[in-house]
PDB file of N, CA, C, O and CB in Angstrom:
ATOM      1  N   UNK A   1       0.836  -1.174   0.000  1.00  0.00           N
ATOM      2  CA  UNK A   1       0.000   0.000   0.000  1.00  0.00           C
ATOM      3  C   UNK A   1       0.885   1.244   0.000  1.00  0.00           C
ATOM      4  O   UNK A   1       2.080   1.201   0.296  1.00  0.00           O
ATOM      5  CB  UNK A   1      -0.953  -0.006   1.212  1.00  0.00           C
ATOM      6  N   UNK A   2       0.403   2.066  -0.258  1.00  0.00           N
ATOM      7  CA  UNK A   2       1.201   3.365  -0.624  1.00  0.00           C
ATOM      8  C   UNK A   2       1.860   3.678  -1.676  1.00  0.00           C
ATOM      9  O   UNK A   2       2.403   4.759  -1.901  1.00  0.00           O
ATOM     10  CB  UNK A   2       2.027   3.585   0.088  1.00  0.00           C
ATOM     11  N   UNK A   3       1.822   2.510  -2.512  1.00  0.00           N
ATOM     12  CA  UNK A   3       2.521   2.359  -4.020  1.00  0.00           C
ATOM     13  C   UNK A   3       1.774   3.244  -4.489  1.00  0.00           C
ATOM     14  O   UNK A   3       0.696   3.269  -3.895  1.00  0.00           O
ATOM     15  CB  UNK A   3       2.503   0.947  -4.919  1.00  0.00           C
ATOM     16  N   UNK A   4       1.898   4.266  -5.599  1.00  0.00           N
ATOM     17  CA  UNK A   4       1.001   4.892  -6.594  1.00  0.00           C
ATOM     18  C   UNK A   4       1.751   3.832  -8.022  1.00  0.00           C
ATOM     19  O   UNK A   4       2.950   3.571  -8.119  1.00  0.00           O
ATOM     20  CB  UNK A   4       1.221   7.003  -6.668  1.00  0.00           C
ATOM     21  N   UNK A   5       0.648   3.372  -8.997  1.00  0.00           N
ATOM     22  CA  UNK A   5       0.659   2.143  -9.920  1.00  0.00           C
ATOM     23  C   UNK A   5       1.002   3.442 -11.153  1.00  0.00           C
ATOM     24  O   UNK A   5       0.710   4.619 -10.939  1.00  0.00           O
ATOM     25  CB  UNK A   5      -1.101   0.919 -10.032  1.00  0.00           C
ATOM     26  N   UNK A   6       1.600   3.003 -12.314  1.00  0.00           N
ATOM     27  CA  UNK A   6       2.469   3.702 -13.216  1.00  0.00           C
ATOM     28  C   UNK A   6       0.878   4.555 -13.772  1.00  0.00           C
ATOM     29  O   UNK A   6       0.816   5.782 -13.703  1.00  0.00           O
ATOM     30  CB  UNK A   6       3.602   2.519 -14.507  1.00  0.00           C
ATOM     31  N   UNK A   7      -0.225   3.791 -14.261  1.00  0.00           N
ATOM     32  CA  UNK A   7      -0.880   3.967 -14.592  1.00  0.00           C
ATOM     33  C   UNK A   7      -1.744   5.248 -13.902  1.00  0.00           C
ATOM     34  O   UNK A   7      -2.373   6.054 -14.589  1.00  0.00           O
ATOM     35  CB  UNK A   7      -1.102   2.943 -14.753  1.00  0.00           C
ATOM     36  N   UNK A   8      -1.656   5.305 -12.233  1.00  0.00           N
ATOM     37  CA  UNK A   8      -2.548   6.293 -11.745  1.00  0.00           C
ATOM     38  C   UNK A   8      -0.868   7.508 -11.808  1.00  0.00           C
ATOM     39  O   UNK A   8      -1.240   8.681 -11.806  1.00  0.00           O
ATOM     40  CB  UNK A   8      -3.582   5.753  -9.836  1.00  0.00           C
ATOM     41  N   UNK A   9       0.176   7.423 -11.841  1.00  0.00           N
ATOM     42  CA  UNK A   9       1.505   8.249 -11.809  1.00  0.00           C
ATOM     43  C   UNK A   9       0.934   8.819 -13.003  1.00  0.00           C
ATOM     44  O   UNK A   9       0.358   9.888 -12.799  1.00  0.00           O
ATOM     45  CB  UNK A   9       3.153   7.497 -11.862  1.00  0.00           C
ATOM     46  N   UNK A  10       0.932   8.410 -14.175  1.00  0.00           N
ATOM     47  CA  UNK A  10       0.657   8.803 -16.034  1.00  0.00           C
ATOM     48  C   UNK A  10      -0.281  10.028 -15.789  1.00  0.00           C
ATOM     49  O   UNK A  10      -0.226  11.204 -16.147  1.00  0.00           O
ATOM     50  CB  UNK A  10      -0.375   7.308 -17.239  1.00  0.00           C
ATOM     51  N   UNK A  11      -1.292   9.197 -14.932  1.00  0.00           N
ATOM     52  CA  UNK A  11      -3.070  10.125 -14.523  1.00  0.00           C
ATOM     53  C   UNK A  11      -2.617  11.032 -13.947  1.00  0.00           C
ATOM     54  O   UNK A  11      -3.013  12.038 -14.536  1.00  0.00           O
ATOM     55  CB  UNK A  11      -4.420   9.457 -13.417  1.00  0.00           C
ATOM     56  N   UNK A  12      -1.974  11.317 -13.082  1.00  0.00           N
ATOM     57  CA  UNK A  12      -2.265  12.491 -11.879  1.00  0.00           C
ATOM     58  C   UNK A  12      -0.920  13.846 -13.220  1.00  0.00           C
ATOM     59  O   UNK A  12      -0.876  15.070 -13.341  1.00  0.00           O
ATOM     60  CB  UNK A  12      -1.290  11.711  -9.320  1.00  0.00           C
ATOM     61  N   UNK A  13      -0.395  13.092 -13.659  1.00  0.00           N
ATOM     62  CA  UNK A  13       0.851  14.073 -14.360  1.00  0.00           C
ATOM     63  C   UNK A  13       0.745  14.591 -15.584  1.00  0.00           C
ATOM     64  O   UNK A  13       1.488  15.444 -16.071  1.00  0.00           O
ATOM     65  CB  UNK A  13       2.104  13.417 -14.533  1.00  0.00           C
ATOM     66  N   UNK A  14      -0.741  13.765 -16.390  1.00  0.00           N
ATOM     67  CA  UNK A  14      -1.104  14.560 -17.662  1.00  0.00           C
ATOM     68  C   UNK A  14      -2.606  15.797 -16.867  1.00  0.00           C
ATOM     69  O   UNK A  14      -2.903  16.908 -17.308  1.00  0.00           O
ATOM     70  CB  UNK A  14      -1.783  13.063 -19.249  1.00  0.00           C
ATOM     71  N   UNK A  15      -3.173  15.172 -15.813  1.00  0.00           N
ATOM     72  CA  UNK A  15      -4.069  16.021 -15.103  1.00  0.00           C
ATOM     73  C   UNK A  15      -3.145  17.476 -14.676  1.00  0.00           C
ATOM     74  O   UNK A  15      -3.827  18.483 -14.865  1.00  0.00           O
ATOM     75  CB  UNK A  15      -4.686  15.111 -13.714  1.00  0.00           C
ATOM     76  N   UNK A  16      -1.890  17.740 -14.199  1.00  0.00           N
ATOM     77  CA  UNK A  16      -0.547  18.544 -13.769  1.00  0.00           C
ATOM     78  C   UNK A  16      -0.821  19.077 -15.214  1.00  0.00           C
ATOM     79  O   UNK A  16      -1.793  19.833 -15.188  1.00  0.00           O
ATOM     80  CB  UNK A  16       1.175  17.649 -13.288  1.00  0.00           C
ATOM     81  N   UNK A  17      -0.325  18.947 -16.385  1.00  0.00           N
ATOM     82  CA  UNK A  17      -0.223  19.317 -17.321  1.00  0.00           C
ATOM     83  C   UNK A  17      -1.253  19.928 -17.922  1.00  0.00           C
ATOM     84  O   UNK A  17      -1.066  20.785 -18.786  1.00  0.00           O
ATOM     85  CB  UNK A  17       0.188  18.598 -17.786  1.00  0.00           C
ATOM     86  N   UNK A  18      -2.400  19.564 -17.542  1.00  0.00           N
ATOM     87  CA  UNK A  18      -3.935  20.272 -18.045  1.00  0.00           C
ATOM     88  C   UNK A  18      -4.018  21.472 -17.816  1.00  0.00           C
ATOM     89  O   UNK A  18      -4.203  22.431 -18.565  1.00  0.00           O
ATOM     90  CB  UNK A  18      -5.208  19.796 -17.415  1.00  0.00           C
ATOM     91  N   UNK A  19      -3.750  21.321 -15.812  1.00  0.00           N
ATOM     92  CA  UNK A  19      -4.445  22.349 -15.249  1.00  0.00           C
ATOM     93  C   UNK A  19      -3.092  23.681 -15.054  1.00  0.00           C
ATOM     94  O   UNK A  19      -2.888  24.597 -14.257  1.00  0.00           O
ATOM     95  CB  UNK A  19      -5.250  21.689 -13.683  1.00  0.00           C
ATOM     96  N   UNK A  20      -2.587  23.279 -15.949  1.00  0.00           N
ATOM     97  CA  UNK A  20      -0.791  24.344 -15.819  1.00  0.00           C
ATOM     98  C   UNK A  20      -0.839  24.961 -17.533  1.00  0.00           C
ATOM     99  O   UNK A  20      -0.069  25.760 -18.066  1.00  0.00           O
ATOM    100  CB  UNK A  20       1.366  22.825 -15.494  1.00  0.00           C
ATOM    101  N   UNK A  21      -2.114  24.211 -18.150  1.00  0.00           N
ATOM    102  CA  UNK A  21      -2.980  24.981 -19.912  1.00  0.00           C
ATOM    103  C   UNK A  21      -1.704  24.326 -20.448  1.00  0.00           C
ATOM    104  O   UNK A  21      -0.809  25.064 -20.862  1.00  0.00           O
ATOM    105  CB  UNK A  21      -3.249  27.355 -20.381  1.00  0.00           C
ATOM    106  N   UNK A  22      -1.584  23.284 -20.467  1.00  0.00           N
ATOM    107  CA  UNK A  22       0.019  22.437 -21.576  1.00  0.00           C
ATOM    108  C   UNK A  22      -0.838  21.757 -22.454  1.00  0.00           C
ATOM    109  O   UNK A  22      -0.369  21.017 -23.318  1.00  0.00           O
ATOM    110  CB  UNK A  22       1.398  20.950 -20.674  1.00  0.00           C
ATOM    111  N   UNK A  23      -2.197  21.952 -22.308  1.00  0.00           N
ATOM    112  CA  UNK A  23      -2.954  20.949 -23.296  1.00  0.00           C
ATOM    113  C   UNK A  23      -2.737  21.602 -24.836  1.00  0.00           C
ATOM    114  O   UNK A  23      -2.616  20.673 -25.635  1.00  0.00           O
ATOM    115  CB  UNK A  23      -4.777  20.829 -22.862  1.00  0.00           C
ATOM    116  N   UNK A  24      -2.668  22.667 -25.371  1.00  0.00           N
ATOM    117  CA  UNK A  24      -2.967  23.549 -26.626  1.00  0.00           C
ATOM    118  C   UNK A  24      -1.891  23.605 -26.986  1.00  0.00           C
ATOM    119  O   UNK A  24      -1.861  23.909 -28.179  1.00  0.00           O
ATOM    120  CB  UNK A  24      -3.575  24.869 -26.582  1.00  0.00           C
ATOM    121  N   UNK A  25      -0.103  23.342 -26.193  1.00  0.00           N
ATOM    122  CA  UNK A  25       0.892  22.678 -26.463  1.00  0.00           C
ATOM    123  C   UNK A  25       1.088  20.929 -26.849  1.00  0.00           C
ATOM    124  O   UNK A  25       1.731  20.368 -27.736  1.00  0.00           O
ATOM    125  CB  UNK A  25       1.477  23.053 -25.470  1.00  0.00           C
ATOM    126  N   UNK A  26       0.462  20.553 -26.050  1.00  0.00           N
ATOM    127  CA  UNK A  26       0.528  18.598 -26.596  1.00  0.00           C
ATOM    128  C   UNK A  26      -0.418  18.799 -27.769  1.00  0.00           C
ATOM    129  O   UNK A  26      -0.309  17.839 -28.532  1.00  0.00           O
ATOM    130  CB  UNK A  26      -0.323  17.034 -25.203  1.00  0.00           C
ATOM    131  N   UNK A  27      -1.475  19.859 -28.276  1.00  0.00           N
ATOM    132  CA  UNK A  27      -2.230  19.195 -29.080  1.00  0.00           C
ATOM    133  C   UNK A  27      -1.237  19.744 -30.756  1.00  0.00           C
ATOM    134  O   UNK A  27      -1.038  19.008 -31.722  1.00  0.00           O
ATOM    135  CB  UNK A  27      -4.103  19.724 -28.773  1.00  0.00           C
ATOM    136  N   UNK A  28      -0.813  21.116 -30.620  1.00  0.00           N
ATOM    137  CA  UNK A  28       0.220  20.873 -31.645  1.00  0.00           C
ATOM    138  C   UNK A  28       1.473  20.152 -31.493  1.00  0.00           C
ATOM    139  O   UNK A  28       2.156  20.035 -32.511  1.00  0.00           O
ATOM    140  CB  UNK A  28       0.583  21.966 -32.052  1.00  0.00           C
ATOM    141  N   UNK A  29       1.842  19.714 -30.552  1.00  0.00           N
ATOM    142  CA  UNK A  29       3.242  18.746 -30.583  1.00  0.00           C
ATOM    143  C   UNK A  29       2.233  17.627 -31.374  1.00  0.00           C
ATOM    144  O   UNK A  29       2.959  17.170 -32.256  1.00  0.00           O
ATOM    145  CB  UNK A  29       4.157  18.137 -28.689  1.00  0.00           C
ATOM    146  N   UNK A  30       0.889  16.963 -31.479  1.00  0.00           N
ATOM    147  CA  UNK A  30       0.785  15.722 -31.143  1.00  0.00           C
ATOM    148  C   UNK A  30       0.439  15.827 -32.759  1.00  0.00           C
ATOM    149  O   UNK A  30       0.835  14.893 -33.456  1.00  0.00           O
ATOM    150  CB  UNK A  30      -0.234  15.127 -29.822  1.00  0.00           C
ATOM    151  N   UNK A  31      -0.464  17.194 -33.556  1.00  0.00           N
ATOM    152  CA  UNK A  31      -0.936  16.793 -34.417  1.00  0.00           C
ATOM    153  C   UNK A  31       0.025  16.386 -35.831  1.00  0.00           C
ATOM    154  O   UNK A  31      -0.576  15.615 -36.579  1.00  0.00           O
ATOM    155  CB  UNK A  31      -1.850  17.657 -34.478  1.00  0.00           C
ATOM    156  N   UNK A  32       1.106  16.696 -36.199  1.00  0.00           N
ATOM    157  CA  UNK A  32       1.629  16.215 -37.110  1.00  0.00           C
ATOM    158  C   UNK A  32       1.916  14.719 -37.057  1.00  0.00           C
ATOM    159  O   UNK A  32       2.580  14.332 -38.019  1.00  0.00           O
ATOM    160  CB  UNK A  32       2.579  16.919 -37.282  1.00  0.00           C
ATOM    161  N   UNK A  33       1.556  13.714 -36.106  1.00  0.00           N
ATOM    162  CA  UNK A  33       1.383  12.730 -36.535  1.00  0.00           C
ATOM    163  C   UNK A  33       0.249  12.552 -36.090  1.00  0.00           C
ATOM    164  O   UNK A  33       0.393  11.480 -35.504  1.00  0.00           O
ATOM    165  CB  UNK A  33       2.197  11.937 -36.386  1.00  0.00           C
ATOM    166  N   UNK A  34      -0.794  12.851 -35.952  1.00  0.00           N
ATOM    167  CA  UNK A  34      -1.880  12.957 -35.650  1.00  0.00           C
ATOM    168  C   UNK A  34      -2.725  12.647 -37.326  1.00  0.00           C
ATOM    169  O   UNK A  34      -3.196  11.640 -37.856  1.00  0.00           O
ATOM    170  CB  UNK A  34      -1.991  14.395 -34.821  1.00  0.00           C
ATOM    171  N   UNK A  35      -2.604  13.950 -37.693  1.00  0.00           N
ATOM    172  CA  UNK A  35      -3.390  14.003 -39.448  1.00  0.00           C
ATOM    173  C   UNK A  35      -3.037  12.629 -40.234  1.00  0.00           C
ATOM    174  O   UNK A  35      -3.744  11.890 -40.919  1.00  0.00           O
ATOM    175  CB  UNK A  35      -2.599  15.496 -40.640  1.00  0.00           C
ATOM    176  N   UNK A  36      -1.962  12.586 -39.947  1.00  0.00           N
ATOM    177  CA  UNK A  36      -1.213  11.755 -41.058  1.00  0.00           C
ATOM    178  C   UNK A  36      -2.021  10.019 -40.976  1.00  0.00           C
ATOM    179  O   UNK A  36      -2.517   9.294 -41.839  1.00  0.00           O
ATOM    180  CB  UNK A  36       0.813  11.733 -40.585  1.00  0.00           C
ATOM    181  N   UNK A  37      -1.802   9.870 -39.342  1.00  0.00           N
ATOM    182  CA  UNK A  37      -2.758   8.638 -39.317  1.00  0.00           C
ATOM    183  C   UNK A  37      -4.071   8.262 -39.617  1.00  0.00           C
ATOM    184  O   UNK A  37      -4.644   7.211 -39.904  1.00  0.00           O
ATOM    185  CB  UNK A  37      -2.812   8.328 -38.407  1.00  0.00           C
ATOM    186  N   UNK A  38      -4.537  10.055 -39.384  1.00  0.00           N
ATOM    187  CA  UNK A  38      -6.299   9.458 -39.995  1.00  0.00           C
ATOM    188  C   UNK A  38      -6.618   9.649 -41.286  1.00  0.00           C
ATOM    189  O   UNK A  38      -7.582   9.162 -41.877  1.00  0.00           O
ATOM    190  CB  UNK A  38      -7.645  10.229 -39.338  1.00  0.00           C
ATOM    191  N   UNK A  39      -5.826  10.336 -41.695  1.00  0.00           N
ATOM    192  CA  UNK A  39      -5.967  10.217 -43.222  1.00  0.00           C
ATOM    193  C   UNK A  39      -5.807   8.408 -43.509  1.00  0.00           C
ATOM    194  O   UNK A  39      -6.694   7.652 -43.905  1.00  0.00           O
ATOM    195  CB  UNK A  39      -4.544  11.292 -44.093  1.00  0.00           C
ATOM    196  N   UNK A  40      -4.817   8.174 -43.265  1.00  0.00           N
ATOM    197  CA  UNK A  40      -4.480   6.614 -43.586  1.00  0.00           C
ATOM    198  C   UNK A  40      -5.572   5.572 -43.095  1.00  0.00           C
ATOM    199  O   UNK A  40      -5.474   4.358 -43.276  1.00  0.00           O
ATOM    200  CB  UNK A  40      -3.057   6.184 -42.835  1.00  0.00           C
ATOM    201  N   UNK A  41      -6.451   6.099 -42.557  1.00  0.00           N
ATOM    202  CA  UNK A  41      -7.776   5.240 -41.534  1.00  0.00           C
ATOM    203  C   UNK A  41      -8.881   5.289 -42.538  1.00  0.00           C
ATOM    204  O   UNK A  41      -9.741   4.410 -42.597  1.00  0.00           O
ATOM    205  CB  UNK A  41      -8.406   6.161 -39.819  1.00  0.00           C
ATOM    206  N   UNK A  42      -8.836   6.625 -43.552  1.00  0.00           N
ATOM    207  CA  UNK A  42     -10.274   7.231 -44.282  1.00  0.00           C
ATOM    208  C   UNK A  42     -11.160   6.340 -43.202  1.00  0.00           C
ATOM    209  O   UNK A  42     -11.311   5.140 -42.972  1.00  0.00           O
ATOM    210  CB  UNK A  42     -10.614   6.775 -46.341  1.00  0.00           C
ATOM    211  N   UNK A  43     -11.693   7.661 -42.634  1.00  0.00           N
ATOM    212  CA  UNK A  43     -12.916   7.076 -42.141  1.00  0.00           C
ATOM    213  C   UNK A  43     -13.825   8.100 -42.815  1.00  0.00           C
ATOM    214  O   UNK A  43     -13.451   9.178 -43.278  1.00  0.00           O
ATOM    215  CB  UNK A  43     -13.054   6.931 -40.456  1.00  0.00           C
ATOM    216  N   UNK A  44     -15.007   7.643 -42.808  1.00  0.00           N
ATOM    217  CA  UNK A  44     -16.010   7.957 -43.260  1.00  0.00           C
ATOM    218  C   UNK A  44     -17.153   8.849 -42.499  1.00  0.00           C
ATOM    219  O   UNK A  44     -17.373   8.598 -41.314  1.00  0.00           O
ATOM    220  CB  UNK A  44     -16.335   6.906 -43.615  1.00  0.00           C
ATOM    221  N   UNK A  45     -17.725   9.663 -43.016  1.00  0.00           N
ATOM    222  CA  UNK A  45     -18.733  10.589 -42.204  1.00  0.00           C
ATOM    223  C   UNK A  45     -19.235   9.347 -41.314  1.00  0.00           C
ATOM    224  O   UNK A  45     -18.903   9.223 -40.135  1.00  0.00           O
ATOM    225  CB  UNK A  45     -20.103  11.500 -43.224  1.00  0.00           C
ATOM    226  N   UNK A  46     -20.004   8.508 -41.941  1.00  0.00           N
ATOM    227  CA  UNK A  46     -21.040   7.760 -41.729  1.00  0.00           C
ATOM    228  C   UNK A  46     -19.744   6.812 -40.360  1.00  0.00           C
ATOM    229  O   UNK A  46     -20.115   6.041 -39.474  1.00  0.00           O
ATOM    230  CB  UNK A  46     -21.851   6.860 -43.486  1.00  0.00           C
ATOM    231  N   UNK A  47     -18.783   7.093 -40.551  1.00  0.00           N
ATOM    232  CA  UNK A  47     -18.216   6.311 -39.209  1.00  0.00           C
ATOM    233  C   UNK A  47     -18.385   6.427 -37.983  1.00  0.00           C
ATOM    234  O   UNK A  47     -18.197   7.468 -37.351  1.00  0.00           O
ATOM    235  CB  UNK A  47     -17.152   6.341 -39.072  1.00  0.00           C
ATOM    236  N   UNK A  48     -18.825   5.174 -37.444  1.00  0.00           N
ATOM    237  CA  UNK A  48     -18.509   5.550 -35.619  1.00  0.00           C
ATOM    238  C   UNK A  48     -17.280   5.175 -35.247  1.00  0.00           C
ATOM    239  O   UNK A  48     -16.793   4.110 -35.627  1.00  0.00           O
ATOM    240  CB  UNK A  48     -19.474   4.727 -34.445  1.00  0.00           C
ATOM    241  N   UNK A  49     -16.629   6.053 -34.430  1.00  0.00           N
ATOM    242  CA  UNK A  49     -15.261   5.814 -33.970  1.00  0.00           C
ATOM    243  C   UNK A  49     -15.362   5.867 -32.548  1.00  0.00           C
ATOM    244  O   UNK A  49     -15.921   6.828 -32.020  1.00  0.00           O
ATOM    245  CB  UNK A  49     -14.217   6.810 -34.506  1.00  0.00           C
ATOM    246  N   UNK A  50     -14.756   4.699 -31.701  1.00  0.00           N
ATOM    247  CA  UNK A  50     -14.725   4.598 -29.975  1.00  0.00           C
ATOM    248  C   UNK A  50     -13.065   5.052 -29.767  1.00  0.00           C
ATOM    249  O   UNK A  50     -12.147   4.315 -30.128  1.00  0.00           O
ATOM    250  CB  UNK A  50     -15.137   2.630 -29.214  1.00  0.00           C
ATOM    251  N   UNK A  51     -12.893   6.138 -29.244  1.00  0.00           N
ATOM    252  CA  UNK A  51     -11.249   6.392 -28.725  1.00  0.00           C
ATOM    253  C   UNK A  51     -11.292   5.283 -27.388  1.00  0.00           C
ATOM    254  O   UNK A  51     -12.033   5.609 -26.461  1.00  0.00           O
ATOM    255  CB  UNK A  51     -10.825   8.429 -28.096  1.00  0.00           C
ATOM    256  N   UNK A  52     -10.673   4.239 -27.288  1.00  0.00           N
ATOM    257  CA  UNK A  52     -10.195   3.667 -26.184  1.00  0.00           C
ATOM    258  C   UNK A  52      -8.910   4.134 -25.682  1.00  0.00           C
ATOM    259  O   UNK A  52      -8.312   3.507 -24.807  1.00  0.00           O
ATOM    260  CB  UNK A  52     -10.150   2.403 -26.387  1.00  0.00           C
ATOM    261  N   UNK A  53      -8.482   5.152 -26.170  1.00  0.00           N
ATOM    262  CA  UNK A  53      -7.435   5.584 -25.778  1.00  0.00           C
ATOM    263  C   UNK A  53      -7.005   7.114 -25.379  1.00  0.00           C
ATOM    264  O   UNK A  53      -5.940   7.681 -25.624  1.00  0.00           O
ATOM    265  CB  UNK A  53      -6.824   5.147 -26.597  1.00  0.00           C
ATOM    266  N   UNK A  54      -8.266   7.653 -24.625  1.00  0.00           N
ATOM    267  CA  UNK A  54      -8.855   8.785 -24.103  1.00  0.00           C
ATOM    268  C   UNK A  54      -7.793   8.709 -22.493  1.00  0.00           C
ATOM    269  O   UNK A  54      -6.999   9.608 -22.219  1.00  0.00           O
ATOM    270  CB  UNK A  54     -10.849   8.593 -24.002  1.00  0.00           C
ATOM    271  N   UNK A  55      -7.879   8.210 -22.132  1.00  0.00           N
ATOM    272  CA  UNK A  55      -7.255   8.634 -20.692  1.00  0.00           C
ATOM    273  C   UNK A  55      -8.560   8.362 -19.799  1.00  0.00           C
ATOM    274  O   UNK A  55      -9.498   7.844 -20.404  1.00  0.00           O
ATOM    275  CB  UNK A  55      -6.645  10.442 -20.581  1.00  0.00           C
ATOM    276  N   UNK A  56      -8.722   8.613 -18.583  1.00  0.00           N
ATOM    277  CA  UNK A  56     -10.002   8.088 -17.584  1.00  0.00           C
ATOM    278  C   UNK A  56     -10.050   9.779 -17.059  1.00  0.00           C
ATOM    279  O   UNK A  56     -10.873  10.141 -16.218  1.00  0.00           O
ATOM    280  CB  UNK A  56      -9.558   6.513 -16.025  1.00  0.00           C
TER     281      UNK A  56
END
């Protein structure tokens, strides 16, 4: 007990990063490979897409 698990460490340090406004920085660091992948996905209007990889 008292361990913090890598997973809640990740959580509490991109939450640090939110609330310090680094988000509008990660989102241009992130988008040049960002575009590139969904282009390569073509998804479609008519697509539903689930991000499982949102963060909690």
């Amino acid at each position: 007990m008292g361990e913090i698990s890598k997973a809640e460490n990740l959580r509490e340090e991109f939450n640090r990063w939110a609330e310090a406004g680094r988000g509008e920085g990660m989102e241009q660091d992130h988008l040049p490979i960002t575009l590139p992948v969904l282009e390569k996905m073509r998804i479609a209007p008519t697509n539903n897409i689930l991000d499982v990889g949102c963060g909690a």
